[in-house]
C-alpha positions in Angstrom: -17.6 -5.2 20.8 -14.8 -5.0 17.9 -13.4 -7.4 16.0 -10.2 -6.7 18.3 -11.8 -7.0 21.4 -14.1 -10.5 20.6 -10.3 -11.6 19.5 -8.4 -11.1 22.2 -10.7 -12.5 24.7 -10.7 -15.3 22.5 -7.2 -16.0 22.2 -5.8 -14.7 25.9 -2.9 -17.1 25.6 -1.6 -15.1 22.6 1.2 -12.5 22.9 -0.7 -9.5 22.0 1.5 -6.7 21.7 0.6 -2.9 22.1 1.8 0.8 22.1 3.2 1.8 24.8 3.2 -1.5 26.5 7.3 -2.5 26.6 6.6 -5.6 29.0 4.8 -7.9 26.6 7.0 -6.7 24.3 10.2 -7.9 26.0 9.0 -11.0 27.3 8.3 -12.1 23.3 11.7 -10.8 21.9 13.7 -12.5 25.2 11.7 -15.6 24.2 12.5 -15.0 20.6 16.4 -14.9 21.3 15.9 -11.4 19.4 17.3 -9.5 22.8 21.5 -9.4 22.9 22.4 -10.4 26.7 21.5 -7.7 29.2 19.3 -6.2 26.8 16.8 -4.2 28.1 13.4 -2.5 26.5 13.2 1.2 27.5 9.8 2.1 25.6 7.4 1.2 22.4 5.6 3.6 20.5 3.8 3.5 17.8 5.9 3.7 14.2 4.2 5.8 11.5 0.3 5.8 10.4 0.3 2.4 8.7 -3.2 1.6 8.7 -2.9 -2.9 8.5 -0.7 -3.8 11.1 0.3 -2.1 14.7 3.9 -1.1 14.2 6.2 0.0 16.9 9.5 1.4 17.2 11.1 -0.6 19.8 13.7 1.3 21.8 16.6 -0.6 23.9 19.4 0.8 25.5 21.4 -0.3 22.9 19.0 0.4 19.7 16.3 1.1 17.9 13.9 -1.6 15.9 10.6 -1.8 14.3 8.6 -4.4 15.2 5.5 -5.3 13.0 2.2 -7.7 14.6 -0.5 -8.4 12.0 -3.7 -9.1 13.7 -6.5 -10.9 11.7 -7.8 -7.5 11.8 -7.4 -3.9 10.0 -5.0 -1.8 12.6 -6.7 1.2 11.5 -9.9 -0.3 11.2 -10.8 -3.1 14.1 -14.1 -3.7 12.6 -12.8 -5.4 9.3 -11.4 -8.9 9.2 -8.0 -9.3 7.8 -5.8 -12.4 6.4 -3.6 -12.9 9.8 -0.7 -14.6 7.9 0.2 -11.7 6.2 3.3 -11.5 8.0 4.2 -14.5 6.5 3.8 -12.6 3.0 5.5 -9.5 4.3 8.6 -11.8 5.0 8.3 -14.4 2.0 8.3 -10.5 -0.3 11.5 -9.6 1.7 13.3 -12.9 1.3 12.6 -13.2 -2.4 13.9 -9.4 -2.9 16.8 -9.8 -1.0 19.2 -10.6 -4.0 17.4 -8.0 -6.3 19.7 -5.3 -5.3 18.2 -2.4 -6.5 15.5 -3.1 -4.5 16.5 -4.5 -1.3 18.7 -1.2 -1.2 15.4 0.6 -1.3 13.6 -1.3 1.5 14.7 -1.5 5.1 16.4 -5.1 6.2 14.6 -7.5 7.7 16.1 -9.1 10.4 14.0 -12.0 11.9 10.1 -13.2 12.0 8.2 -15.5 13.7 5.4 -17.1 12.0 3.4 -18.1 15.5 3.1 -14.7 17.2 2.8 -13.2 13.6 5.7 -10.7 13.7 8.5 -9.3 11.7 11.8 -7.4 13.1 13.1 -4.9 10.5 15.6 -2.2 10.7 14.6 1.1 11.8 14.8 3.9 9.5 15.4 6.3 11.9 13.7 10.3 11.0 12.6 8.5 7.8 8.6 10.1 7.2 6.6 9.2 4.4 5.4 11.4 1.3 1.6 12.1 2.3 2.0 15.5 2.6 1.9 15.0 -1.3 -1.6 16.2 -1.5 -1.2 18.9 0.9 1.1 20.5 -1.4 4.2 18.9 -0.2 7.2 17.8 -2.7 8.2 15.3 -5.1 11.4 15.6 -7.0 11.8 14.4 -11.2 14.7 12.4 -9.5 12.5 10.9 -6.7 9.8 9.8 -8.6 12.7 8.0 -11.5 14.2 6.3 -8.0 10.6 5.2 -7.7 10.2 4.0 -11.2 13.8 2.3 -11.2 12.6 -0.1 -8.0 9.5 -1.3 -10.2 11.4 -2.0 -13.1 13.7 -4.0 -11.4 11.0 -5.9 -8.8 8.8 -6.2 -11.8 11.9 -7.4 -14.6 13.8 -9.8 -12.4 11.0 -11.9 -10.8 9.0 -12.2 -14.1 10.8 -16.1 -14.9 9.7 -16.8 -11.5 7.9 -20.1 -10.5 5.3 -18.0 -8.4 6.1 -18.9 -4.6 2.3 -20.0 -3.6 2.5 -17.5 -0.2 3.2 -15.0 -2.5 0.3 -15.0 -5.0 -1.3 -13.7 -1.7 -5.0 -14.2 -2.2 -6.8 -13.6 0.3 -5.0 -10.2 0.9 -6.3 -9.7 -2.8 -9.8 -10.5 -2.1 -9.3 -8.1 1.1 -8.0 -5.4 -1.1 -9.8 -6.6 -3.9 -13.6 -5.6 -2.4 -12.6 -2.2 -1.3 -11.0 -1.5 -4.8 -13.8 -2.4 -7.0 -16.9 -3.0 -5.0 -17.4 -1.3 -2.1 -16.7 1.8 -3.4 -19.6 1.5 -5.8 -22.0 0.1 -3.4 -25.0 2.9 -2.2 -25.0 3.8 1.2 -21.5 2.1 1.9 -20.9 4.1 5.0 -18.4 6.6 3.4 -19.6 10.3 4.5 -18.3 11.8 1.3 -20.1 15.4 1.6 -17.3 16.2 4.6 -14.6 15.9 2.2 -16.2 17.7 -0.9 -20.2 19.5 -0.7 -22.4 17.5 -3.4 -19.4 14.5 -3.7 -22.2 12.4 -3.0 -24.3 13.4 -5.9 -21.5 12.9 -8.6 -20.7 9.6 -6.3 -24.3 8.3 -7.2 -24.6 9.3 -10.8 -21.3 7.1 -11.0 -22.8 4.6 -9.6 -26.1 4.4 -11.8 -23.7 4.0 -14.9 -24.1 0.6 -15.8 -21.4 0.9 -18.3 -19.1 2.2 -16.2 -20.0 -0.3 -13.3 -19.3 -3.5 -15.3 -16.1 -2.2 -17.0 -14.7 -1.7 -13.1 -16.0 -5.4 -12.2 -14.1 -6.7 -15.0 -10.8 -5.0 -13.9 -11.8 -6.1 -11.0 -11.3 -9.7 -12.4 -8.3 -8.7 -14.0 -6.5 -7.7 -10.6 -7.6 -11.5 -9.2 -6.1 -13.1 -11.5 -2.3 -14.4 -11.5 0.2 -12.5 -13.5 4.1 -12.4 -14.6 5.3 -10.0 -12.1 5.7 -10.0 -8.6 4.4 -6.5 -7.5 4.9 -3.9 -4.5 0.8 -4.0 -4.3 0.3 -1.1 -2.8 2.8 1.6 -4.7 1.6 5.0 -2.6 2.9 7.8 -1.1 2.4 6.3 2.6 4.3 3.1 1.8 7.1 5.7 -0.2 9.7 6.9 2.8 12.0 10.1 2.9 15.2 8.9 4.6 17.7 11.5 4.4 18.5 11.7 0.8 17.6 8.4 -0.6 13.9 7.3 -1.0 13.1 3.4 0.7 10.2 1.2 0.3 7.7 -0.4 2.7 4.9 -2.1 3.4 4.9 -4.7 0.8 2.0 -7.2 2.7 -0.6 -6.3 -0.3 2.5 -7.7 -2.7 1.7 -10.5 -5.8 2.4 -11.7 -8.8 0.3 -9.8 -11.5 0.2 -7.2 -13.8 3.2 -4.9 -13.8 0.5 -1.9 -14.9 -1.3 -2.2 -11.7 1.8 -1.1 -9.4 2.1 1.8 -12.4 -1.1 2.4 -12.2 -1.8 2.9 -8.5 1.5 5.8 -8.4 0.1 7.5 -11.5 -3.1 7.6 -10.0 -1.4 9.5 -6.9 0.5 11.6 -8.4 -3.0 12.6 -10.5 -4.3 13.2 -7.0 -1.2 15.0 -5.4 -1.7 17.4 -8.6 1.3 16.5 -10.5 1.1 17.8 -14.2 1.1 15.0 -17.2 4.8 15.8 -17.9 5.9 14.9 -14.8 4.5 11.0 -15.1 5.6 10.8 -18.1 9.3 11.0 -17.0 8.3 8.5 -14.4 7.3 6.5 -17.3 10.2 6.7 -19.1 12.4 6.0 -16.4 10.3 2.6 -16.0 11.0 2.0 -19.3 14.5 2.8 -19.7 16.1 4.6 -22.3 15.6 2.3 -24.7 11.6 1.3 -24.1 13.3 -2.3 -23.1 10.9 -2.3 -19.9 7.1 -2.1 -22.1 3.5 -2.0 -20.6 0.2 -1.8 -22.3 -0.6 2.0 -21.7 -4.3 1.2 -21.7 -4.2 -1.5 -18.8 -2.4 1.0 -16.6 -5.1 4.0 -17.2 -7.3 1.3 -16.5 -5.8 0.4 -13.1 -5.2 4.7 -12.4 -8.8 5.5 -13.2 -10.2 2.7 -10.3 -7.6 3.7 -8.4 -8.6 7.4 -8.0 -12.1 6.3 -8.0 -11.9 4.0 -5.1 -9.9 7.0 -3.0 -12.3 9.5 -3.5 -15.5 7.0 -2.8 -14.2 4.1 -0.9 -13.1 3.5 2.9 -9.3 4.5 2.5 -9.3 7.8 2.2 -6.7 10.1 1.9 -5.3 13.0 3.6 -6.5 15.7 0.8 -7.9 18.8 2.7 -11.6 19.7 2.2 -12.1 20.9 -1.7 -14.7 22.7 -3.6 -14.9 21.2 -7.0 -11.7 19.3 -7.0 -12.8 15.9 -6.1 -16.1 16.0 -8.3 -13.8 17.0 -11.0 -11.5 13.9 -10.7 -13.9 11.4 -10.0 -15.6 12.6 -13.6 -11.9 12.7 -15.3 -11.3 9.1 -13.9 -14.4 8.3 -15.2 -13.2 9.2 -18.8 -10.0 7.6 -18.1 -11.4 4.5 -17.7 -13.9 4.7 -20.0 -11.4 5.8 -22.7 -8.5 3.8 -21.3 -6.5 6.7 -21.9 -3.9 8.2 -19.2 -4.7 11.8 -20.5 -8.4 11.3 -19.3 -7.1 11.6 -15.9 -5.7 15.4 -16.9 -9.1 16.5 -18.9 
């Protein structure tokens, strides 16, 4: 049995929602008070290809709502345990952002959460899709990714005289994220079929591996990303958690959120756009946009190579993959450039 099915036998009593499944799904909300009066479900389907919570788009006959349920599992994955307060995170990360306006412009509104059944009510973004056609050859606008950049700067500026909010140093989500980062992308035989993505990954996946060098420089990042910094960060800065909605870009997805190092959200979009085959120039406008005209914004260049380099590393080895067609070539060749970045902690290793 999976993880989800030992934990809802376990727990019958709990309101377990689902796709497809409007009754449940009413009878929580009208317990809730989240209905209006004569309110009335007309279907729940599932909400984009988030892969930690189920997320539905809740259709009434007077609107349209997402509904997030974390589950002390992985949606995507039912055979790996997850922090089930998350939702309490996702909602602490809203509430703190709320009066950061050029960010809670960029995010959808949240409009209600219960901490018992584990669920968050946000606006729906309507046609809004996400940018993971990125490494299929879709595109990315200058202007997008300095939109991108101009959310960081002001998430990462404004919260740095915070007195961290406990909930939101997150740590268990860190050790989650933490162990598929830097360890079990390194482990042998971790249950990754690289060789359907790439012919002879594996190979250049081993050699890697059998670096001691290289092993204990990621283990020490590794270390790094536990530990507390001045910034509260997005935590997971992608193109899945980056949403087209007619002409303005919004943010979501913030559960993996903490305070940290600034580099690592950097980092983890440099990294992408390195695997969506964006040219050096065009990060370093995203860079400069972080910064601002006048390099008031600063980060330590080599921290965030650091971050990049593990982050293509563990995308290309690890569980989460991504939705890069098949390659000959291309994978083994940015795994070694990562390599170099890290080694090097040098952005333009990434590019070599």
């Amino acid at each position: 049995m999976s993880l989800r099915e030992i934990t809802i036998a376990a727990r019958p009593d709990f309101p377990w929602l689902a796709v497809g499944e409007p009754g449940p799904v009413e009878a929580l909300m009208q317990r809730l008070h989240w209905l209006r009066a004569g309110e009335r479900i007309l279907a729940c389907d599932r909400a984009g290809e988030g892969n930690m919570n189920l997320t539905l788009r809740v259709k009434t006959d007077q609107r349209s709502l997402i509904l997030k349920q974390a589950r002390p599992w992985v949606e995507k994955y039912d055979t790996i345990a997850a922090p089930w307060d998350r939702s309490l995170v996702e909602q602490r990360f809203y509430d703190r952002v709320a009066s950061i306006h050029t960010v809670a412009i960029r995010m959808p509104r949240l409009i209600a959460s219960d901490a018992a059944a584990r669920v968050i009510l946000m606006e729906d973004l309507g046609a809004a899709r996400d940018f993971t056609d990125l490494y299929r050859g879709g595109e990315i606008t200058e202007d997008q990714a300095r939109e991108l950049a101009r959310y960081l700067r002001a998430l990462h500026e404004v919260t740095q005289d915070d007195e961290p909010d406990p909930l939101l140093l997150n740590r268990d989500m860190r050790a989650l994220n933490h162990a598929h980062i830097y360890e079990i992308p390194l482990r042998e035989n971790n249950g990754v079929a690289l060789d359907k993505h790439e012919l002879w990954l594996d190979r250049e996946a081993a050699t890697l591996r059998a670096d001691k060098l290289y092993v204990r420089k990621v283990a020490a990042l590794g270390q790094r990303y536990l530990a507390d910094g001045p910034s509260l960060l997005q935590g997971d800065f992608f193109p899945g958690s980056w949403l087209r909605a007619g002409d303005n870009i919004k943010i979501i997805d913030p559960e993996f959120c903490y305070y940290g190092d600034p580099e690592y959200d950097l980092g983890v979009a440099v990294a992408h756009f390195r695997m969506a085959q964006r040219d050096l120039d065009f990060v370093r406008e995203f860079l400069r946009a972080y910064s601002g005209r006048d390099l008031v914004v600063r980060y330590d260049g080599r921290l965030l190579a650091q971050f990049a380099a593990v982050e293509v590393m563990r995308r290309l080895l690890g569980v989460a993959q991504l939705p890069i067609p098949p390659t000959q070539g291309f994978r083994a060749q940015l795994l070694r450039a990562s390599r170099t970045a890290l080694m090097e902690e040098s952005l333009e290793g990434l590019w070599t």
